[in-house]
DSSP file (Angstrom, degrees, kcal/mol; ACC not computed):
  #  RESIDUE AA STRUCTURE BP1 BP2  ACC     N-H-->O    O-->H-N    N-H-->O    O-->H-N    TCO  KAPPA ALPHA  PHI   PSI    X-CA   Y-CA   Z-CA
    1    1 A X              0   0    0      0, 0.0     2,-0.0     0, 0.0     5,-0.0   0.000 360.0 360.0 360.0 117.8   23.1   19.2   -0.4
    2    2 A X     >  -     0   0    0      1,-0.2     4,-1.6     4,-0.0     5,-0.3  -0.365 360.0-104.1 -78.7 175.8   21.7   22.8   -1.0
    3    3 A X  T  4 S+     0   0    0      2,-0.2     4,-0.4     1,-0.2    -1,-0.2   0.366 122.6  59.4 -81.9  21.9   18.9   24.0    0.9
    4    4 A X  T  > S+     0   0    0      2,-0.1     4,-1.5     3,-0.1    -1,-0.2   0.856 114.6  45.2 -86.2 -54.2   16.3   23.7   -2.1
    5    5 A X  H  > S+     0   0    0      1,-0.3     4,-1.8     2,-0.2     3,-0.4   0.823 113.0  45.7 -29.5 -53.6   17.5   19.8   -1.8
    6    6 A X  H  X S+     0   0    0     -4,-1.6     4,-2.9     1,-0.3    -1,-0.3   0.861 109.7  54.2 -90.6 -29.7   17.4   19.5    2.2
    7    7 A X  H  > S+     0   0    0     -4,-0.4     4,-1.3    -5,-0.3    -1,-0.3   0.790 114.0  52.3 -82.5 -10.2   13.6   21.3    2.5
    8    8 A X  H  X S+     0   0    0     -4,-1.5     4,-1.2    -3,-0.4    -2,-0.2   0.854 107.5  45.1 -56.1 -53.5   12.8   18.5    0.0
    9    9 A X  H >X S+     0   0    0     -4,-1.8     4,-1.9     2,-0.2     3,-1.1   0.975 110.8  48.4 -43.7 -71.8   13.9   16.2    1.6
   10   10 A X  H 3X S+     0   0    0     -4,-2.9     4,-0.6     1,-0.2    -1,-0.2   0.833 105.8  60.3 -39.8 -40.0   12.5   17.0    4.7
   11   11 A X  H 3X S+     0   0    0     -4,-1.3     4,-2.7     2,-0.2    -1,-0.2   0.797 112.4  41.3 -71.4 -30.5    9.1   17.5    3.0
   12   12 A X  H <X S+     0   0    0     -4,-1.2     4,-0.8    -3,-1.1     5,-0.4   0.941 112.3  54.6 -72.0 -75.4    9.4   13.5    1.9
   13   13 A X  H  < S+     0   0    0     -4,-1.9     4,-0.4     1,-0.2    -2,-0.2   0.624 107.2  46.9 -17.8 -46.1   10.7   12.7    5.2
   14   14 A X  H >< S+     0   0    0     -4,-0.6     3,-2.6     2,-0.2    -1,-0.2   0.962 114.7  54.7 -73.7 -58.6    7.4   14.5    6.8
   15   15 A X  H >X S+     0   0    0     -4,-2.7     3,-6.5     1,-0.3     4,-2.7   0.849 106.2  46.2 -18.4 -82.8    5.3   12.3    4.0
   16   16 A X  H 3X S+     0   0    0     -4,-0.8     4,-2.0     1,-0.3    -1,-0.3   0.521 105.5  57.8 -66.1  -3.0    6.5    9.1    4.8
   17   17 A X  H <4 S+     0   0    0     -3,-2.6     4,-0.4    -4,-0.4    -1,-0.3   0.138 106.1  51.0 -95.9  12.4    6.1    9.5    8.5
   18   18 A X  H <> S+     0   0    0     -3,-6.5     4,-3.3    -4,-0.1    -2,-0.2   0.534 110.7  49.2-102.1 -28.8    2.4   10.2    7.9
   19   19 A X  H  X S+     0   0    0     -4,-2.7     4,-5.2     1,-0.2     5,-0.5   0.993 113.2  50.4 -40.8 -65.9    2.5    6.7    5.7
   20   20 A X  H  X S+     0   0    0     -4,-2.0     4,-2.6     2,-0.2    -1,-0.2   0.814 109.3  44.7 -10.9 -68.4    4.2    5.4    8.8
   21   21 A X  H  > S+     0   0    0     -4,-0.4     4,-1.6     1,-0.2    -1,-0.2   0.759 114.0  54.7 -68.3 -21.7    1.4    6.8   10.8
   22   22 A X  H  X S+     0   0    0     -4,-3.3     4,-1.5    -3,-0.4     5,-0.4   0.971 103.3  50.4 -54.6 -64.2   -1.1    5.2    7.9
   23   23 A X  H >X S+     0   0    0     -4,-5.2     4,-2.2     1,-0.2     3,-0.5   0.923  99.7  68.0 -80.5 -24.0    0.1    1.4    8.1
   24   24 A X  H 3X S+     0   0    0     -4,-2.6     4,-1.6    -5,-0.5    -1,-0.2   0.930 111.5  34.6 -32.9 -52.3   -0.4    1.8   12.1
   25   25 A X  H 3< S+     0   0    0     -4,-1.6    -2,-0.2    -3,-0.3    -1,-0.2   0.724 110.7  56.5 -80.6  -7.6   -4.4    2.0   11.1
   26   26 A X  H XX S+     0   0    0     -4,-1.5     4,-3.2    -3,-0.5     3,-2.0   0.779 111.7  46.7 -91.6 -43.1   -4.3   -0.2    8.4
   27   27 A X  H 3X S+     0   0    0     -4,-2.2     4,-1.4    -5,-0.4     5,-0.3   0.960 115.0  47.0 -61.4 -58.0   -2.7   -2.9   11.3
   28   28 A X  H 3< S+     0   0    0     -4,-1.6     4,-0.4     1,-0.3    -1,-0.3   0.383 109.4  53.8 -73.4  -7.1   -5.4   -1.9   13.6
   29   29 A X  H <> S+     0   0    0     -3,-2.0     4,-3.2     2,-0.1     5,-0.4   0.591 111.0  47.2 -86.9 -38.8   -7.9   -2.3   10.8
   30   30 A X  H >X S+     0   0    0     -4,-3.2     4,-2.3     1,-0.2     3,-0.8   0.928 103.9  56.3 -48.5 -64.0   -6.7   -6.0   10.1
   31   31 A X  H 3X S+     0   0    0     -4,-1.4     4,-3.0     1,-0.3     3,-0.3   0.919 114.2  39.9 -54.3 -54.4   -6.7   -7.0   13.4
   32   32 A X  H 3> S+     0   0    0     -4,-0.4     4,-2.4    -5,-0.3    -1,-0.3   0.938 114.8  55.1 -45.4 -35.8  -10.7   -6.0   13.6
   33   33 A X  H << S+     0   0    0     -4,-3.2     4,-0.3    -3,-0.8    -1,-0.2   0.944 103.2  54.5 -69.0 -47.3  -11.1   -7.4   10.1
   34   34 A X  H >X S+     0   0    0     -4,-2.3     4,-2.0    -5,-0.4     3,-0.8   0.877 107.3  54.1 -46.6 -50.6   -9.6  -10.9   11.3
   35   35 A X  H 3X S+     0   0    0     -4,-3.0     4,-1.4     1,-0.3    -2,-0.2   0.836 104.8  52.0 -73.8 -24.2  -12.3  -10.9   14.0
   36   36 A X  H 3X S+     0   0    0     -4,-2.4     4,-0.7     2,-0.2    16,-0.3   0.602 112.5  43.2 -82.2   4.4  -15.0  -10.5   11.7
   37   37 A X  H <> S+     0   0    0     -3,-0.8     4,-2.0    -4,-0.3    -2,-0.2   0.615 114.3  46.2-103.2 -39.1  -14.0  -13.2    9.6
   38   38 A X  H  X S+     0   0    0     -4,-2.0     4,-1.4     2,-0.2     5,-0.4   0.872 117.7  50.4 -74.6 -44.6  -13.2  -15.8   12.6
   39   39 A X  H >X S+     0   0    0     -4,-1.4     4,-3.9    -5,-0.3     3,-0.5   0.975 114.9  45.4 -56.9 -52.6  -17.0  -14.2   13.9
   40   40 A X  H 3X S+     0   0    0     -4,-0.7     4,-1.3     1,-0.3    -2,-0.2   0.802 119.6  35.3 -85.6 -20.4  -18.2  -15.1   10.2
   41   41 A X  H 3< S+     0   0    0     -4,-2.0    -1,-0.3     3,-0.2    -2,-0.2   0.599 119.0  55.2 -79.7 -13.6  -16.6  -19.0    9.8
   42   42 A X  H << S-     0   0    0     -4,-1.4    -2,-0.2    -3,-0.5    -3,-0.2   0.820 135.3  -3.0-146.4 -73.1  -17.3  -19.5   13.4
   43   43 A X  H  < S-     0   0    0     -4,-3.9    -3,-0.2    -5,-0.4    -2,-0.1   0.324  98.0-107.3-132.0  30.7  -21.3  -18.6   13.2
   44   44 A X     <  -     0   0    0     -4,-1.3     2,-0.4     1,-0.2    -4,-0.2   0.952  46.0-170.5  44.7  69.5  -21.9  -17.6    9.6
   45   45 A X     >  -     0   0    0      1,-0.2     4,-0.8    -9,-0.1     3,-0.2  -0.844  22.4-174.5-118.6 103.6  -22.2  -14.3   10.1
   46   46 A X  H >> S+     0   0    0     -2,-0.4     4,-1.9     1,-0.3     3,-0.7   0.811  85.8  54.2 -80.7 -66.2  -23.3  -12.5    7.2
   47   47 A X  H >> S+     0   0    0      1,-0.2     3,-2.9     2,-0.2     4,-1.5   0.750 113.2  53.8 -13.0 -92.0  -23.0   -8.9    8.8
   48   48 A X  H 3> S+     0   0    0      1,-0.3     4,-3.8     2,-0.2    -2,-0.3   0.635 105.0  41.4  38.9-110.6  -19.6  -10.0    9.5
   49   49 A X  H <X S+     0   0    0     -4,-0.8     4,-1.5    -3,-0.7    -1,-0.3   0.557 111.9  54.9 -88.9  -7.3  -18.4  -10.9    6.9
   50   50 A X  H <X S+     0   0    0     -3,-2.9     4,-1.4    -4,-1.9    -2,-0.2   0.961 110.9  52.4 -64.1 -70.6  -20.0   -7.9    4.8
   51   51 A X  H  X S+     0   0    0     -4,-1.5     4,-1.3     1,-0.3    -2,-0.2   0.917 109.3  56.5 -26.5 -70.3  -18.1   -5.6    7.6
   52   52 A X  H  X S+     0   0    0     -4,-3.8     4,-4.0   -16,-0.3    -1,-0.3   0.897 110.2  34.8 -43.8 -57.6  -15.1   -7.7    6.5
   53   53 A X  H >< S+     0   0    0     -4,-1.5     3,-1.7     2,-0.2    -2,-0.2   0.916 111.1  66.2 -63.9 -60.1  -14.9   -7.1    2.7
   54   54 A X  H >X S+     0   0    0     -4,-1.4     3,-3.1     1,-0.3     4,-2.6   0.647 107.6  42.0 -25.5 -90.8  -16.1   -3.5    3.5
   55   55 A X  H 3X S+     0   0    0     -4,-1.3     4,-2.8     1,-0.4    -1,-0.3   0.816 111.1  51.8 -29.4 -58.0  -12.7   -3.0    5.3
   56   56 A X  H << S+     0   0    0     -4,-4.0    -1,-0.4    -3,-1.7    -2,-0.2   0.193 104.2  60.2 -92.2  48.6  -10.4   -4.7    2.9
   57   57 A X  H <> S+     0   0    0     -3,-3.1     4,-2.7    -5,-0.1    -2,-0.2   0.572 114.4  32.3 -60.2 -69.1  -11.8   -2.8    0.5
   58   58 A X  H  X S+     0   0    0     -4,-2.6     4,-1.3     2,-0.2    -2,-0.2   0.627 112.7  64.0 -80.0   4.3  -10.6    0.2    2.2
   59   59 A X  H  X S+     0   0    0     -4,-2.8     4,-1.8    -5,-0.3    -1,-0.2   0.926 115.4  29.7 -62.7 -85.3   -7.8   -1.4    3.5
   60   60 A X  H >> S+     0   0    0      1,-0.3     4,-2.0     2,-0.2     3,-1.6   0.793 107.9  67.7 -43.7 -46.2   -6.5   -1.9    0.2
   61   61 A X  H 3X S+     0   0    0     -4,-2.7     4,-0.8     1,-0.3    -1,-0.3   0.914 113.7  39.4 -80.2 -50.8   -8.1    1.3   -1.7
   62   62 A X  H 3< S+     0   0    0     -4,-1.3    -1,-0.3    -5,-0.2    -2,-0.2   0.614 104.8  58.2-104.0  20.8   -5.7    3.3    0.5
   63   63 A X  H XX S+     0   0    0     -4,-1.8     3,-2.5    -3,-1.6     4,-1.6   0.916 110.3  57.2 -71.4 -55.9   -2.3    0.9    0.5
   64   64 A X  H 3X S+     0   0    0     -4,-2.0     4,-0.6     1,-0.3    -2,-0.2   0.761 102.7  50.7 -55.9 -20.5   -2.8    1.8   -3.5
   65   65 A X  H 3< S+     0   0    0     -4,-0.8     4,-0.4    -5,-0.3    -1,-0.3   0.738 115.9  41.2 -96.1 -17.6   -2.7    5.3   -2.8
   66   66 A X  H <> S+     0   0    0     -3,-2.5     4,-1.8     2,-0.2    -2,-0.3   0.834 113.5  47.3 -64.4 -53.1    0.3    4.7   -1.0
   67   67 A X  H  X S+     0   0    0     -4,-1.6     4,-0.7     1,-0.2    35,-0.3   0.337 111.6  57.6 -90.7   6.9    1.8    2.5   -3.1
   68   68 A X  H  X S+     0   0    0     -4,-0.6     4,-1.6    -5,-0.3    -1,-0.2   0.768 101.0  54.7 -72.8 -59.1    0.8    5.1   -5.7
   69   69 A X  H  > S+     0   0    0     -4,-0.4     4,-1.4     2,-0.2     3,-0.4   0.963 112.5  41.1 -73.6 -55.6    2.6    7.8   -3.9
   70   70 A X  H >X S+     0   0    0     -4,-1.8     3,-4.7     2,-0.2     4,-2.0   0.840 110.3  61.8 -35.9 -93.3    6.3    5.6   -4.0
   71   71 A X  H 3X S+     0   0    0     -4,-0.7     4,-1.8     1,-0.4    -2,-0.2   0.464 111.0  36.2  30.3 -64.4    5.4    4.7   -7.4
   72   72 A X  H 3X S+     0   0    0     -4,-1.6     4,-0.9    -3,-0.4    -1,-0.4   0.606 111.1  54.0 -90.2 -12.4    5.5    8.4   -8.3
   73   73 A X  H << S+     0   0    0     -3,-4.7     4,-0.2    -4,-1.4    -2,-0.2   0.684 112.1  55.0 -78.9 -35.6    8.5    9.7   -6.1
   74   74 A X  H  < S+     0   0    0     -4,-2.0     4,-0.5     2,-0.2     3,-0.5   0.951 107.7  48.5 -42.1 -56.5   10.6    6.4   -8.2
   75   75 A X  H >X S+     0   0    0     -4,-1.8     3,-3.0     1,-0.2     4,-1.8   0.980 115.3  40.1 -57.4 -62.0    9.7    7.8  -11.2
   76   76 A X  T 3< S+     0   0    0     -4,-0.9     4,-0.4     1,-0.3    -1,-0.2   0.650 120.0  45.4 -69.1   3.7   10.8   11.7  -10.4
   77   77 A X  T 34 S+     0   0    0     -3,-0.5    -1,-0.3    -4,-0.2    -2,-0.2   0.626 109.2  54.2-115.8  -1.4   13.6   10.7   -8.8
   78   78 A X  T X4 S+     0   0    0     -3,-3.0     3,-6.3    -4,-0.5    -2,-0.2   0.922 115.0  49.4 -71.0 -84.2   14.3    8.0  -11.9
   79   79 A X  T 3< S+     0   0    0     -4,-1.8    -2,-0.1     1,-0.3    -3,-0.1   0.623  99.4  59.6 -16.6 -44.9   14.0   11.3  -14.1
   80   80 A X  T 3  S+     0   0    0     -4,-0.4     2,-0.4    -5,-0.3    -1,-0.3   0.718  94.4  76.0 -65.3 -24.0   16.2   13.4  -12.3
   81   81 A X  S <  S-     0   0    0     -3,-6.3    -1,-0.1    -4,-0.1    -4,-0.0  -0.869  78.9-123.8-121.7 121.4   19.3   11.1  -12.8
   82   82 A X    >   -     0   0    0     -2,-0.4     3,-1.1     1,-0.1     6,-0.3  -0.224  28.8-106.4 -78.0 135.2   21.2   10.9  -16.0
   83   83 A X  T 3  S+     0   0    0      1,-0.3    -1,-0.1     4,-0.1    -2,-0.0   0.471 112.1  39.6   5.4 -63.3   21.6    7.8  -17.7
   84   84 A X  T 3  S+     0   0    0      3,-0.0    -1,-0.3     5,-0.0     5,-0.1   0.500  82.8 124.9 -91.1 -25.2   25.0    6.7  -17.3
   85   85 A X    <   -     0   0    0     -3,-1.1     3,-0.3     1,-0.2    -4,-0.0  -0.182  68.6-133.3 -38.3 140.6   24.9    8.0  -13.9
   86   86 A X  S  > S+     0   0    0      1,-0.2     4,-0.5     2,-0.1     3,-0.3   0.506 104.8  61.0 -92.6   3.7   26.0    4.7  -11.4
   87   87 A X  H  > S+     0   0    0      1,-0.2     4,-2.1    -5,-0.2    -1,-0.2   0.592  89.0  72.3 -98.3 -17.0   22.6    5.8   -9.1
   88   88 A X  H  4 S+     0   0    0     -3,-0.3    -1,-0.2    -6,-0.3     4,-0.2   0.229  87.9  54.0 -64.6   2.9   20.5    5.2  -11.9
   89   89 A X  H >> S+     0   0    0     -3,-0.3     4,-4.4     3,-0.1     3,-0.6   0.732 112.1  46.0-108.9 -92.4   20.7    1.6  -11.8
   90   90 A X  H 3X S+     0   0    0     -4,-0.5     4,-1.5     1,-0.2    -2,-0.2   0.918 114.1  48.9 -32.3 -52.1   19.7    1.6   -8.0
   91   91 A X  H 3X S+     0   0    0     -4,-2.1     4,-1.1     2,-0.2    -1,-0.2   0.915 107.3  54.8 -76.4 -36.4   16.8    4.1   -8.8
   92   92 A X  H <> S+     0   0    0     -3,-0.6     4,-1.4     2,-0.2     5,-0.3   0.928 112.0  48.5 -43.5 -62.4   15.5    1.8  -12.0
   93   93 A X  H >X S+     0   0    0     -4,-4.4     3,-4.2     1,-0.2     4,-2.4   0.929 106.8  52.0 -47.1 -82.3   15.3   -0.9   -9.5
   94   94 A X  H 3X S+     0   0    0     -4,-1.5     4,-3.1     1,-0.3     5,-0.2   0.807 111.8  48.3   3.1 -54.8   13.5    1.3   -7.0
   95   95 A X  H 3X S+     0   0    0     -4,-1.1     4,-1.7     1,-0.3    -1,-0.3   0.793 115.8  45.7 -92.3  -4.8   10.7    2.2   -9.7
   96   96 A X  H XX S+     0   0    0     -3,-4.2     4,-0.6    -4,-1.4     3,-0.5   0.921 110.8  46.1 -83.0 -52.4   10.4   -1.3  -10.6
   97   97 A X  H >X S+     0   0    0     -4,-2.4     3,-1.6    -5,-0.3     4,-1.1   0.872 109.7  59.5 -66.4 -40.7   10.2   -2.6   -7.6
   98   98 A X  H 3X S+     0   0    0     -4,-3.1     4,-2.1     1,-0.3    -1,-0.3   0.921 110.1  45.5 -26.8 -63.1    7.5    0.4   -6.8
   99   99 A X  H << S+     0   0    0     -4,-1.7    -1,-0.3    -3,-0.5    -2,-0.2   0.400 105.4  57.3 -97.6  27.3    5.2   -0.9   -9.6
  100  100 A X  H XX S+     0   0    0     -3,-1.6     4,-3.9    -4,-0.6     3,-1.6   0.882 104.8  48.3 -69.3 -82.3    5.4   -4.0   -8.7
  101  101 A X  H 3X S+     0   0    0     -4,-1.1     4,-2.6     1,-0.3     2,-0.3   0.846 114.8  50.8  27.5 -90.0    4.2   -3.2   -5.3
  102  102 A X  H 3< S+     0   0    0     -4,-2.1    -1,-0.3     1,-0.3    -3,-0.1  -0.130 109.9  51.2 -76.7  29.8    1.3   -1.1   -7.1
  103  103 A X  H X> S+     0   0    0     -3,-1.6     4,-4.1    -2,-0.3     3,-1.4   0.220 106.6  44.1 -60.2 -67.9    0.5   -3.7   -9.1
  104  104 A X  H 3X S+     0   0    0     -4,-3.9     4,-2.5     1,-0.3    -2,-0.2   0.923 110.1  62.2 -61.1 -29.5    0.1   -6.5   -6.8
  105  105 A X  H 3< S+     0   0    0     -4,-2.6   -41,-0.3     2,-0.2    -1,-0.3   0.568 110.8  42.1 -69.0   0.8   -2.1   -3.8   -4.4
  106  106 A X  H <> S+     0   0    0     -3,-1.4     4,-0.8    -5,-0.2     5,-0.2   0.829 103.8  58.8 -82.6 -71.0   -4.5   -3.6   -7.3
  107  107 A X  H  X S+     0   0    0     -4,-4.1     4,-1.6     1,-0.2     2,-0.8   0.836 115.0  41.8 -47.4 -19.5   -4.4   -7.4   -8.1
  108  108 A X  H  < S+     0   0    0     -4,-2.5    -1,-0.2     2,-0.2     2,-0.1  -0.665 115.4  55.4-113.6  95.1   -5.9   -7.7   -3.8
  109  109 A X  H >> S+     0   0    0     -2,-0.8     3,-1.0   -50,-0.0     4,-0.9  -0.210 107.9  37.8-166.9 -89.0   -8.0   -4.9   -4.6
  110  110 A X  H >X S+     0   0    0     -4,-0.8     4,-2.4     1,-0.3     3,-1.5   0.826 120.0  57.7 -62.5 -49.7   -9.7   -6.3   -7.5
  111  111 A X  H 3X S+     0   0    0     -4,-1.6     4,-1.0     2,-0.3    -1,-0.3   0.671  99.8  50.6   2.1 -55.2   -9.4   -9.4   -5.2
  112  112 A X  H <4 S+     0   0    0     -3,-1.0    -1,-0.2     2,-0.2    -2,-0.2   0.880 110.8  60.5 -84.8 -36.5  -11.3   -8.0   -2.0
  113  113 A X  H << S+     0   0    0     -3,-1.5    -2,-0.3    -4,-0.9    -3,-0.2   0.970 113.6  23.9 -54.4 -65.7  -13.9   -7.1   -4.6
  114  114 A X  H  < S+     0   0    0     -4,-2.4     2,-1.7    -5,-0.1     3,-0.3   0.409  86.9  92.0 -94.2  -0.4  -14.8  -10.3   -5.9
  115  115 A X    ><  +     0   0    0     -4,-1.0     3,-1.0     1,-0.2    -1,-0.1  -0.490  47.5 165.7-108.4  80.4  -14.0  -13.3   -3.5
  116  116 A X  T 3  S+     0   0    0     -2,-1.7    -1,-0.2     1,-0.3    -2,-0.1   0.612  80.9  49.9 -61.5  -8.7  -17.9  -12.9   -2.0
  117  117 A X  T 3  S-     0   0    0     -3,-0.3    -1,-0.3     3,-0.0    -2,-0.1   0.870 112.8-128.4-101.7 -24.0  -17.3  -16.4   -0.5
  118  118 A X    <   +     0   0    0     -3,-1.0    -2,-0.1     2,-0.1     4,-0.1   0.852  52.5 154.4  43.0  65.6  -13.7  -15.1    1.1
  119  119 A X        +     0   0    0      1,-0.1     2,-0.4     2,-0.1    -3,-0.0   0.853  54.1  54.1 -57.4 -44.5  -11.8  -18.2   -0.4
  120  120 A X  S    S-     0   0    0     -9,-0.1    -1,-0.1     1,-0.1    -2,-0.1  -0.868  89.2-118.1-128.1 125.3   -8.4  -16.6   -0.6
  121  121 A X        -     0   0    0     -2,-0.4     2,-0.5     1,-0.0    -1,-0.1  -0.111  24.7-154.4 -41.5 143.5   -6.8  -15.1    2.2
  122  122 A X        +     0   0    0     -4,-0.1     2,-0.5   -10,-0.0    -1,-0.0  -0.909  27.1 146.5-120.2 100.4   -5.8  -11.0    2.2
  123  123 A X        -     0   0    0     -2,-0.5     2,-0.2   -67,-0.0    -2,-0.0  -0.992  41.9-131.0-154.7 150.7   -3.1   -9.4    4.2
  124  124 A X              0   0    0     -2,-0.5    -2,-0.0     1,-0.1   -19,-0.0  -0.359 360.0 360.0 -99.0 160.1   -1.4   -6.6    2.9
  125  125 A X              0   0    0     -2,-0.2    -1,-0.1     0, 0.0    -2,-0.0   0.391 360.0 360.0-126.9 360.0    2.5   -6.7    3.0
């Protein structure tokens, strides 16, 4: 690995330890979001359960932007690797499984929008 390679690295390395630092507030947003929902089946509380979508809104709006950011490191690192190459295999998996991912965080996105009644459960994965 030359150094253009290894300050790359590192630079990813730094990234994902602020993702890290990300799904630590997205847990500490659930938990609150779970008590506004048990608060809003419990005494039909409209607030509540406003508060609640409000949050997995933004729960979700920034997982996508996460799962945005994989999505797009799959792809350049897809690019980078030649065809025949035996990592290219692995890394085509990677970027599928990446928009997969970003896919399904849109579908509880679009989700979080629309279930005004909160029918269908939400937790982010």
């Amino acid at each position: 690995m030359d150094y253009s390679q290894l300050n790359n690295k590192l630079k990813e390395l730094k990234i994902e330890e602020i993702i890290w630092i990300t799904y630590i507030g997205i847990i500490i947003l659930s938990f609150y979001s779970n008590n506004l929902e048990r608060k809003y089946f419990i005494n039909n509380d409209i607030k509540s359960k406003d508060k609640y979508q409000k949050i997995m809104i933004l729960i979700f709006s920034i997982l996508i932007i996460v799962y945005l950011y994989f999505l797009k490191d799959s792809y350049d690192s897809l690019k980078k690797i030649y065809v025949n190459d035996k990592k290219y295999k692995l890394n085509l998996l990677s970027f599928i499984s990446s928009l997969l991912i970003f896919i399904s965080g849109c579908i509880f996105l679009y989700i979080a929008f629309n279930d005004n009644d909160l029918d269908v459960e939400l937790a982010f994965n």
